[in-house]
PABATOR-433625 format. One record per residue (C-alpha): chain; x negated, y negated, z negated. Coordinates in Angstrom, 2 decimals. Each point is the difference from the previous one (the first is absolute). Example, Ala and Ser with C-alpha at 12.3 -4.5 7.8 and 13.67 -1.06 7.14 Angstrom:
+-------+---------+---------+---------+
! chain !       u !       v !       w !
+-------+---------+---------+---------+
!     A !  -12.30 !    4.50 !   -7.80 !
!     A !   -1.37 !   -3.44 !    0.66 !
+-------+---------+---------+---------+
This chain:
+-------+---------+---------+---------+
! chain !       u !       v !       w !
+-------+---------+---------+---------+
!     A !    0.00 !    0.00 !    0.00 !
!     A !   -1.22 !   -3.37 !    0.85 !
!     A !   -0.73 !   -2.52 !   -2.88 !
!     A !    2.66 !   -2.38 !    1.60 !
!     A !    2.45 !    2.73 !    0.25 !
!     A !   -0.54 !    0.65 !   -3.94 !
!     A !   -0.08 !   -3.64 !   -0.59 !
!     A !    3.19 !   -0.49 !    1.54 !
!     A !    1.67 !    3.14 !   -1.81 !
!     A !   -1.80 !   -1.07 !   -3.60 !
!     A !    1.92 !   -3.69 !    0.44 !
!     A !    3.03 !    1.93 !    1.07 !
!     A !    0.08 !    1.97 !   -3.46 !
!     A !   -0.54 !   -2.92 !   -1.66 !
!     A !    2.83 !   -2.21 !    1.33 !
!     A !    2.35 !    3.30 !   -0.80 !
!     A !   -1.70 !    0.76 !   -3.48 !
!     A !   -1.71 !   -3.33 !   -1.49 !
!     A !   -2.98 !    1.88 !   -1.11 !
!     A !   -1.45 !    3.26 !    0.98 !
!     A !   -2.99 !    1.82 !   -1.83 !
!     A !   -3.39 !    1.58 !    1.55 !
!     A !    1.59 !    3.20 !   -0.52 !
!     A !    2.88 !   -0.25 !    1.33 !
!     A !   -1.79 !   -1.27 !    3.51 !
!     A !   -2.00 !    2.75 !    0.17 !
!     A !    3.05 !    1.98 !   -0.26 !
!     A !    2.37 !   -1.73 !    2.15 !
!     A !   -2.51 !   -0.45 !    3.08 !
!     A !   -2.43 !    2.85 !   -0.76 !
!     A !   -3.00 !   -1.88 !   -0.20 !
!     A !   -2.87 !   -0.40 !   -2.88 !
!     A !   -0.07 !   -1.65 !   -3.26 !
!     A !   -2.86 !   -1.81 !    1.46 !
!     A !    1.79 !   -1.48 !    3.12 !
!     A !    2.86 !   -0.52 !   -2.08 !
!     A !   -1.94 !   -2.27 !   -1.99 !
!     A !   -1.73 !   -1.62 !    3.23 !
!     A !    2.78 !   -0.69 !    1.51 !
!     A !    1.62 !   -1.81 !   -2.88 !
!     A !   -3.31 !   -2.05 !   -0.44 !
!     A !    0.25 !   -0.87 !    3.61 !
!     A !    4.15 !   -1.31 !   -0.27 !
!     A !   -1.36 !   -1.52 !   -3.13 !
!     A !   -2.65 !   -2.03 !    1.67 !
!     A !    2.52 !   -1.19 !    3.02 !
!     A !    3.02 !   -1.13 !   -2.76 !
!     A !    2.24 !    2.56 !    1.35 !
!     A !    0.29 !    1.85 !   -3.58 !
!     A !   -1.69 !   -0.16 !   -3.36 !
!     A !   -2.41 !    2.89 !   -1.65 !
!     A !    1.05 !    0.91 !   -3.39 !
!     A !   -1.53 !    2.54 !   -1.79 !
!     A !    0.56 !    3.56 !    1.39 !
!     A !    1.79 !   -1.69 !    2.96 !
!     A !    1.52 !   -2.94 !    1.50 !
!     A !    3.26 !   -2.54 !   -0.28 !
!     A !    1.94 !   -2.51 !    2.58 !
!     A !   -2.24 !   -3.20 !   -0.05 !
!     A !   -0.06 !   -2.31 !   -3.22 !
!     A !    3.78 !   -1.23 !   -1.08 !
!     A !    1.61 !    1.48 !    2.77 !
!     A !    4.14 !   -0.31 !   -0.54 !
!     A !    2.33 !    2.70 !    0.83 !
!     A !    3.18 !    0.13 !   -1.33 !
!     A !    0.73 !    3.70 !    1.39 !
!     A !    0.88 !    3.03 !   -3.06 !
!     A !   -1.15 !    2.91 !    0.30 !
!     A !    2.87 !    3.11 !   -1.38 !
!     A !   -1.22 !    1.52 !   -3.44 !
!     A !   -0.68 !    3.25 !    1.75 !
!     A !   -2.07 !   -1.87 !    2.71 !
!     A !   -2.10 !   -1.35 !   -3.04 !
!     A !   -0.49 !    2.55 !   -2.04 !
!     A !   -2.83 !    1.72 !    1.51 !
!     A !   -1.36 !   -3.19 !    1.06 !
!     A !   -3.33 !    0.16 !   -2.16 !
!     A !    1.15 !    2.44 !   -2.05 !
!     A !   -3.21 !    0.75 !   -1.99 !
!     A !   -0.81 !   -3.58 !   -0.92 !
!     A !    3.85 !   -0.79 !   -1.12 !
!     A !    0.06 !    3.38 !   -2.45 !
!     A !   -3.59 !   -1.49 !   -1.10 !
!     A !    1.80 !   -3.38 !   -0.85 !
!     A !    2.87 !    1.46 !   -1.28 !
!     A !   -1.83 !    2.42 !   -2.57 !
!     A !   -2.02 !   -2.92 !   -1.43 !
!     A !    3.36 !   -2.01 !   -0.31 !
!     A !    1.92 !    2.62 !   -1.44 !
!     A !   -2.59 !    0.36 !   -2.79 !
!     A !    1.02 !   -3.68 !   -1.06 !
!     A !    3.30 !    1.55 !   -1.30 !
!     A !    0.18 !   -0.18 !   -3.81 !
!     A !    2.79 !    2.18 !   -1.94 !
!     A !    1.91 !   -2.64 !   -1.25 !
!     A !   -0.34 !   -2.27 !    3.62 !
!     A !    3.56 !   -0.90 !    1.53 !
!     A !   -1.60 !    0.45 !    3.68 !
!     A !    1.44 !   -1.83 !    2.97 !
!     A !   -0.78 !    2.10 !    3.26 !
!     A !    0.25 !   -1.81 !    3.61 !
!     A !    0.87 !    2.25 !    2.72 !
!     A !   -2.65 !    0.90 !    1.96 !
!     A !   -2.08 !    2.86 !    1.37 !
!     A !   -3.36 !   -0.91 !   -2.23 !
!     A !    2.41 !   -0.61 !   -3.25 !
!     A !    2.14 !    3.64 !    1.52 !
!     A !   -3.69 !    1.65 !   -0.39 !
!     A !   -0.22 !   -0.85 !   -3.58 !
!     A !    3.06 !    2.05 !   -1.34 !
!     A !   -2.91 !    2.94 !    0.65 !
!     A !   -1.94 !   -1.42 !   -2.74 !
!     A !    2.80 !   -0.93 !   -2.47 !
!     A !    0.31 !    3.93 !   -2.52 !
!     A !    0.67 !   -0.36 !   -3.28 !
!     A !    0.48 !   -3.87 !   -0.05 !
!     A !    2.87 !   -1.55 !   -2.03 !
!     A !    0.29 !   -2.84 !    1.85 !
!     A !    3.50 !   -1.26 !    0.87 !
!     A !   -0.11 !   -1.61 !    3.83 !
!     A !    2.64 !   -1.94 !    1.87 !
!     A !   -0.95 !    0.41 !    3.60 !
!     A !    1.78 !   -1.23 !    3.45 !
!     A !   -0.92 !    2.42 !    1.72 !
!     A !    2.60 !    3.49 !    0.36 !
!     A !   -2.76 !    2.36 !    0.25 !
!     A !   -1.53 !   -1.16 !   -2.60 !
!     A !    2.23 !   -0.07 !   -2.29 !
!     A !    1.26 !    3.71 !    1.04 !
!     A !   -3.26 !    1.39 !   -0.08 !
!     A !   -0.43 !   -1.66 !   -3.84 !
!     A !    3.06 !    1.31 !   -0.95 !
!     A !   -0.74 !    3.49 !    1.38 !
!     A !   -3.10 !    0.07 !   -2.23 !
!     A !    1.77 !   -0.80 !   -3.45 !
!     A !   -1.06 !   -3.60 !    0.53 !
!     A !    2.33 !   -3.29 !   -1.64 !
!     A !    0.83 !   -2.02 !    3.44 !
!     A !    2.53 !   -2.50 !    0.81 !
!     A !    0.57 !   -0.52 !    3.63 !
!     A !    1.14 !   -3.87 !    0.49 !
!     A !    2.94 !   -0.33 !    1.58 !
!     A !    0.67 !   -1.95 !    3.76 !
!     A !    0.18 !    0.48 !    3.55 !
!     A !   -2.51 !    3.56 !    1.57 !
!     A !   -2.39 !   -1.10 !    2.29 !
!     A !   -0.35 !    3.22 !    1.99 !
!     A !   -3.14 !   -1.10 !    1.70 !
!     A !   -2.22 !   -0.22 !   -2.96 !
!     A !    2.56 !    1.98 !   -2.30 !
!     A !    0.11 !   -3.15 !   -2.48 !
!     A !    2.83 !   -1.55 !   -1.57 !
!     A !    0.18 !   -3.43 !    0.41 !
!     A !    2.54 !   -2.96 !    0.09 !
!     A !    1.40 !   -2.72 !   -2.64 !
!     A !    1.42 !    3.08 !   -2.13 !
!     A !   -3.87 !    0.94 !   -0.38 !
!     A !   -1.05 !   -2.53 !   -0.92 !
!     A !    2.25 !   -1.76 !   -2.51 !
!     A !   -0.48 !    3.36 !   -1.86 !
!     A !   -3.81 !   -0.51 !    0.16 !
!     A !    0.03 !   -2.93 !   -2.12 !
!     A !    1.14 !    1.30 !   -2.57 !
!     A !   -2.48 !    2.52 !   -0.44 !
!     A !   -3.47 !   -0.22 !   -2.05 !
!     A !   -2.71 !    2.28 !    1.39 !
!     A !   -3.51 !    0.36 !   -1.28 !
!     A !   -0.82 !    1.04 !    3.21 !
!     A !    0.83 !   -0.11 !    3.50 !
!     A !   -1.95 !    1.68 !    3.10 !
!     A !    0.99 !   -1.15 !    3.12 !
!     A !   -0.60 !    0.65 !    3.94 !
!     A !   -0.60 !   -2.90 !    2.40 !
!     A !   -0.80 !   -0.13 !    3.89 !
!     A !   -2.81 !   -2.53 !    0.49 !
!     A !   -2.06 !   -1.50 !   -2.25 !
!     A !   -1.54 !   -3.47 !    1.27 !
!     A !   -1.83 !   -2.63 !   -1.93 !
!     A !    2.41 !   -2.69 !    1.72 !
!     A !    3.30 !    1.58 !   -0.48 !
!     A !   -0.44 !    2.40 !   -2.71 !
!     A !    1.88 !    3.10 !   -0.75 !
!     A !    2.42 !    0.24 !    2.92 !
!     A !    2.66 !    2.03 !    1.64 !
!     A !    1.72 !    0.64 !    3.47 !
!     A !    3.95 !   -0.39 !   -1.99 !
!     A !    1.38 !   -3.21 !   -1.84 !
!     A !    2.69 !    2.41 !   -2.31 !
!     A !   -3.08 !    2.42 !   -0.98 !
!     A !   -2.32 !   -2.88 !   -0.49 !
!     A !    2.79 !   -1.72 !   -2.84 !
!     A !   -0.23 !    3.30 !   -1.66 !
!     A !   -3.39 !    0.46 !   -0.37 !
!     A !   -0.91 !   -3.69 !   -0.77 !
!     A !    3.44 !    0.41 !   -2.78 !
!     A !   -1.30 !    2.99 !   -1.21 !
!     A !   -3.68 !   -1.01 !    0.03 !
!     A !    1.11 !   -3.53 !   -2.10 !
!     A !    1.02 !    2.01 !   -2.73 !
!     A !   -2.88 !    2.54 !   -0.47 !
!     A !   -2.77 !   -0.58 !   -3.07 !
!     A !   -2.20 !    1.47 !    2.13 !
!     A !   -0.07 !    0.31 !    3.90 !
!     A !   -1.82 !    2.13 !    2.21 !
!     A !   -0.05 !    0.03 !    4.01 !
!     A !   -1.02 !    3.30 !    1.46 !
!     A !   -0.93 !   -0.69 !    3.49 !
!     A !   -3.02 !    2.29 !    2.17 !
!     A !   -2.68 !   -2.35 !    1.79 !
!     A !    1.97 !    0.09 !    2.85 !
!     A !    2.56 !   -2.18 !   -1.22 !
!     A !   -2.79 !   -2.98 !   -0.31 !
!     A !   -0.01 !   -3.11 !    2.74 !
!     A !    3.56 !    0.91 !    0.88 !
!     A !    2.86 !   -1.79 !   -0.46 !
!     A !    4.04 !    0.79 !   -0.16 !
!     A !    2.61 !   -2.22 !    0.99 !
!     A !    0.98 !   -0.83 !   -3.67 !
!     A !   -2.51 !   -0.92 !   -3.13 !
!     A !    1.48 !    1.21 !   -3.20 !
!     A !   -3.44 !   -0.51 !   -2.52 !
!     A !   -3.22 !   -1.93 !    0.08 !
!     A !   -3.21 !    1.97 !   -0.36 !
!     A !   -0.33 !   -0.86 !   -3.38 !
!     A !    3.52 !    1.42 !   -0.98 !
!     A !   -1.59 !    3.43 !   -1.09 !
!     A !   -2.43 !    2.44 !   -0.18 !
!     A !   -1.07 !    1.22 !    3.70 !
!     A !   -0.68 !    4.07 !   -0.10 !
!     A !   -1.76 !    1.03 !    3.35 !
!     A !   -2.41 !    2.47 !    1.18 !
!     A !   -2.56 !   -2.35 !    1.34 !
!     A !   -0.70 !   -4.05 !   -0.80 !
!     A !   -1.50 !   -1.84 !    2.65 !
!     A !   -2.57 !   -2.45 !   -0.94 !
!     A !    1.25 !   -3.48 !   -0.18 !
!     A !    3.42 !    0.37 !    0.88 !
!     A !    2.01 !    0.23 !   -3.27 !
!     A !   -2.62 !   -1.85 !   -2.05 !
!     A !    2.92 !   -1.74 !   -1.72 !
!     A !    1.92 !    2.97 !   -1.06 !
!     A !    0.05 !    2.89 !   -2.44 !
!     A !   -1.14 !    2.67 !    2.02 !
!     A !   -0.46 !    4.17 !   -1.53 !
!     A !   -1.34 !    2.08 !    2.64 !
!     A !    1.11 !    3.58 !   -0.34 !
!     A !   -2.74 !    2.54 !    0.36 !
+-------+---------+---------+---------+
């Protein structure tokens, strides 16, 4: 295959995927790690994408406002969102009234969660099934299914919202950008997390390195709203936040 030929398909994954890994190249287009990993350095070097570790995103702050379906996203760097969400799910005290954001990252920490006491209000229907499967306390907030993303959402939502407490909250988010902050492609979803998110002790945003530079159609937190979990911190870019990277 000719480099412009892979060139052309790598740019095509990206526009469909947002980010794609070294792996995941060599998989798709049957090549080696090592022209993976030229050929991103090349895009790199003309502006047509940007190398991240282990792989390579759409060009700095690039806006989409397209969502991707839950099961569309949930094998979508798989390994580095069940890394995130085992580190996150650690936070989780006994006695910690949890709020859980739907999302596949905060879906991948119900894995983690045996023996906690926690109780967790969540927004998210399979979340809260799979909690209550396990034994778990859950209260699933009431409103208006979004099937896309499987999240409840609407002014039912979030009235409830504010009248809860929590010590913690761990939420999702779809681009991460220095300018617009925490951000996400749906107005109703983005009043539920930034509700929800208001009323939290102690925030944390669970988002894979993939998610940095891009940004959603709708902001609903600044950087510096809560604790960024992520499997990788690139130097320089969220100088001004709380950042935990997951190993």
């Amino acid at each position: 295959m000719l480099s412009e030929q892979r060139h052309r398909m790598i740019l095509k994954l990206l526009e469909e995927r947002r980010s794609v890994s070294v792996t995941e190249l060599t998989k798709l287009l049957g090549i080696s790690e090592s022209t993976a990993r030229r050929d991103i350095v090349i895009l790199d070097r003309e502006g047509k994408l940007r190398k991240v570790f282990g792989g390579a995103v759409l060009s700095d702050n690039v806006f989409s406002s397209a969502e991707a379906t839950v099961s569309q996203r949930v094998e979508v760097h798989r390994e580095e969102k069940k890394r995130i969400a085992k580190y996150a799910a650690s936070l989780i005290q006994p006695k910690d009234f949890v709020y859980l954001d739907a999302g596949t990252t905060t879906g991948y920490m119900l894995d983690f969660l045996e023996g906690t006491e926690a109780f967790f209000v969540t927004n998210a229907v399979a979340h809260a099934q799979k909690l209550a499967a396990g034994g778990k306390n859950v209260i699933l907030t009431g409103g208006t299914l979004k099937s896309s993303t499987e999240a409840v959402v609407g002014t039912t939502a979030v009235l409830s919202l504010k009248d809860y407490h929590f010590t913690k909250g761990f939420f999702g988010s779809n681009g991460v950008s220095r300018r617009a902050g925490f951000t996400t492609p749906d107005a109703n979803e983005a009043l539920v997390k930034k509700t929800a998110l208001e009323q939290c002790k102690e925030a944390y945003i669970l988002c894979d390195c993939s998610k940095f530079h891009m940004v959603s159609s709708v902001t609903f937190a600044p950087l510096t709203a809560g604790t960024i979990l992520t499997d990788e911190a690139e130097e320089g870019f969220l100088d001004a936040a709380d950042v935990v990277v997951c190993r």
